[in-house]
N, CA and C of each residue as an Amber inpcrd file, in Angstrom:
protein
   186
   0.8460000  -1.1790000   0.0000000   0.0000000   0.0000000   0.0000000
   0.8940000   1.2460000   0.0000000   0.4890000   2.2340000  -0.8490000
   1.2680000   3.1310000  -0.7730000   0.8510000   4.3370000   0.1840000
   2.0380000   4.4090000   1.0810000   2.1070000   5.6200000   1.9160000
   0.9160000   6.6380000   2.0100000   0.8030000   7.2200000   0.9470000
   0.5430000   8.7460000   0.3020000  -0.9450000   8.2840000   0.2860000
  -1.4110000   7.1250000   0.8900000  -2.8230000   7.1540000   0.5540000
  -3.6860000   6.7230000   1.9590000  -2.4350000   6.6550000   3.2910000
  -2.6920000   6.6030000   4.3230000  -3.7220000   8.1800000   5.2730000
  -4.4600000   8.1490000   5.9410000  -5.0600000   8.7470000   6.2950000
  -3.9220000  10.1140000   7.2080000  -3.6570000  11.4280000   7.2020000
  -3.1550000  12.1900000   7.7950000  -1.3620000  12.5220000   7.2680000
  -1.1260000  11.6960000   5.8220000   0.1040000  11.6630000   5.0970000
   0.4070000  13.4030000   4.8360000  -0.7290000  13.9310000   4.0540000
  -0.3270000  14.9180000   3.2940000  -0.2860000  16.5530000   4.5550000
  -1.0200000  15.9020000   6.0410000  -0.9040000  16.4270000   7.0920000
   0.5490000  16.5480000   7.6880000   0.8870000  15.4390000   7.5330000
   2.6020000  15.2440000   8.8260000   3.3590000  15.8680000   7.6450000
   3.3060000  15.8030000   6.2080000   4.2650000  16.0300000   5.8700000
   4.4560000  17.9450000   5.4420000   2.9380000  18.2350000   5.2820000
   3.1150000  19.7900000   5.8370000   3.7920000  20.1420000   6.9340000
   3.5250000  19.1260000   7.7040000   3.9970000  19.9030000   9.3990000
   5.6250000  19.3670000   9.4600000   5.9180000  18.2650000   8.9990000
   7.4080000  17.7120000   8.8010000   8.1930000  19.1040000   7.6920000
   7.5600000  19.3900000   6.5980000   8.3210000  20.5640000   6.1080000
   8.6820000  22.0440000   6.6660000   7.7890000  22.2080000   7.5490000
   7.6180000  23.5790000   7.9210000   8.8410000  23.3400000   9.3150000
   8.5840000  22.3510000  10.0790000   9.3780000  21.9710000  11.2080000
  10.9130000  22.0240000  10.4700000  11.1000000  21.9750000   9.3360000
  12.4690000  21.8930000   8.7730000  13.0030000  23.1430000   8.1180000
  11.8560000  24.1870000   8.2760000  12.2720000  25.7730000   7.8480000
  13.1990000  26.3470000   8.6820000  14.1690000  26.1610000   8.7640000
  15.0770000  27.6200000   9.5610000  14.4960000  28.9460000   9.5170000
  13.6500000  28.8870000  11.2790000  13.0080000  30.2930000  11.0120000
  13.6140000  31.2420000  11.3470000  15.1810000  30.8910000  12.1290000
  15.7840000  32.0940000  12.1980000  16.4560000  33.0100000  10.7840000
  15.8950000  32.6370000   9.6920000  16.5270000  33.2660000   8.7090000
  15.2360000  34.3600000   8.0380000  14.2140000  33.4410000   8.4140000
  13.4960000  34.3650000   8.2220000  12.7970000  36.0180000   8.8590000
  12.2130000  36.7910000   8.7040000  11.9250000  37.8650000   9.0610000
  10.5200000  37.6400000  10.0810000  10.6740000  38.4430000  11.0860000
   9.4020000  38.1920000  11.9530000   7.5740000  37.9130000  11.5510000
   7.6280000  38.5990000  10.8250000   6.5640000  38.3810000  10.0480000
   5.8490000  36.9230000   9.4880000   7.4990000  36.1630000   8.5850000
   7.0770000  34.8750000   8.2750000   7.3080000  33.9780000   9.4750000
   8.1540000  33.9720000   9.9390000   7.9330000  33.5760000  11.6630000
   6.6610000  33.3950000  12.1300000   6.0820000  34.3760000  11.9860000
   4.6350000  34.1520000  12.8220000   3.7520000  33.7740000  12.1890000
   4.2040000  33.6980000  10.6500000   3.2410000  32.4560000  10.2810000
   3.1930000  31.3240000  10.0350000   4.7720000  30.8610000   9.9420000
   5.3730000  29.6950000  10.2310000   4.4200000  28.8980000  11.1850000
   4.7820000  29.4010000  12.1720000   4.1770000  29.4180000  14.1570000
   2.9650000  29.0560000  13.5960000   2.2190000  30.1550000  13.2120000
   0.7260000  29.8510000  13.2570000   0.1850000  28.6710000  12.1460000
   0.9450000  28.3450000  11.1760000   0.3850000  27.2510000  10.2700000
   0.8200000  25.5480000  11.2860000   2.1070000  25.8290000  11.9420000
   2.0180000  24.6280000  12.2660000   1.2310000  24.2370000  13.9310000
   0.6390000  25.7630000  14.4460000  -0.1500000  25.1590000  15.6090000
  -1.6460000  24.5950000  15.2500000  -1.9290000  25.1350000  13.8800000
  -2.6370000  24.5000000  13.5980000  -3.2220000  23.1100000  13.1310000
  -2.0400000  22.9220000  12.1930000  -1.8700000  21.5480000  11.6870000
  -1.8520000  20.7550000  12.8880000  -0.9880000  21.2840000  14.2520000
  -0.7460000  20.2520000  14.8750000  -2.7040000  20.2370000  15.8600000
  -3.4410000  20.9980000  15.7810000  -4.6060000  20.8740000  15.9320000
  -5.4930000  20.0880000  15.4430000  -5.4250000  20.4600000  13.9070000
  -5.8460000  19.2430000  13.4520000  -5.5150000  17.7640000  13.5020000
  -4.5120000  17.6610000  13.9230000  -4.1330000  16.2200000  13.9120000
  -4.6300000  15.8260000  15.0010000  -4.7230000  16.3800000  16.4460000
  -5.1050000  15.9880000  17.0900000  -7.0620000  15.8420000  17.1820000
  -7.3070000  16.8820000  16.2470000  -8.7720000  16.6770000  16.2280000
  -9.2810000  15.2670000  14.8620000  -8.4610000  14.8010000  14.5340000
  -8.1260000  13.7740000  13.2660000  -7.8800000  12.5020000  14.4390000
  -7.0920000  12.4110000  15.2300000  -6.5440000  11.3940000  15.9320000
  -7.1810000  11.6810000  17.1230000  -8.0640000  10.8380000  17.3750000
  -9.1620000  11.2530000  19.0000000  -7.6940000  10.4690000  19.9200000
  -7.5780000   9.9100000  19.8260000  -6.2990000   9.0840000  20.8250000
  -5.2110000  10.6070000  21.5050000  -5.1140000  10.8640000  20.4140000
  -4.2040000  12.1370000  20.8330000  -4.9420000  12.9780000  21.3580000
  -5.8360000  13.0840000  21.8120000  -6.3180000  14.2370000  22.5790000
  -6.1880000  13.9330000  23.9060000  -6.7020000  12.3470000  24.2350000
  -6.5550000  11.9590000  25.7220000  -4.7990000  11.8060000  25.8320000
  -4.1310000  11.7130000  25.4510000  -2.6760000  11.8800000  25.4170000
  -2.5070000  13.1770000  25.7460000  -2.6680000  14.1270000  25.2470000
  -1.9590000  15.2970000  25.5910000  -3.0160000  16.3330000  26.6960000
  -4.1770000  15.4880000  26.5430000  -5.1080000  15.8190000  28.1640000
  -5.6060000  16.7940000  28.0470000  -6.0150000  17.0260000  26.1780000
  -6.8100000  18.1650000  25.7200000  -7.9380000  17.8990000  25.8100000
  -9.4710000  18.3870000  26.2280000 -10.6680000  18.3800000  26.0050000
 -11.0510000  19.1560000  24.6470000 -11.9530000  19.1890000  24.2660000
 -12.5520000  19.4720000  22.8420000 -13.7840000  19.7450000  22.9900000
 -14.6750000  21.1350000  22.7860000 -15.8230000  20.9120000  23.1030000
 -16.2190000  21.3180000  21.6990000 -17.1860000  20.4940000  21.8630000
 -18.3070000  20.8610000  20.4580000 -19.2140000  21.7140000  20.2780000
């Protein structure tokens, strides 16, 4: 089975690229959106992966 067709692939690997940006080169600006794209992603994953929520002892309200 190929990888790329696993559920949350095209997720980790946004968040695996961005985690590999040297943001000290960048200017404050993209910094903070760096920051802000990957707190999100990492949101979604956890709202994607119910397991990870009781792991990191987040509640979620609907």
């Amino acid at each position: 089975m190929d990888p790329r067709d696993t559920p949350g692939y095209r997720m980790h690997r946004a968040l695996s690229n961005l985690s590999s940006i040297d943001v000290d080169q960048l200017d404050s600006d993209d910094q903070r959106r760096i920051d802000a794209a990957m707190t999100l992603l990492e949101q979604v994953s956890l709202l994607t992966r119910p397991a990870a929520t009781e792991e990191a002892n987040i509640q979620i309200e609907s």
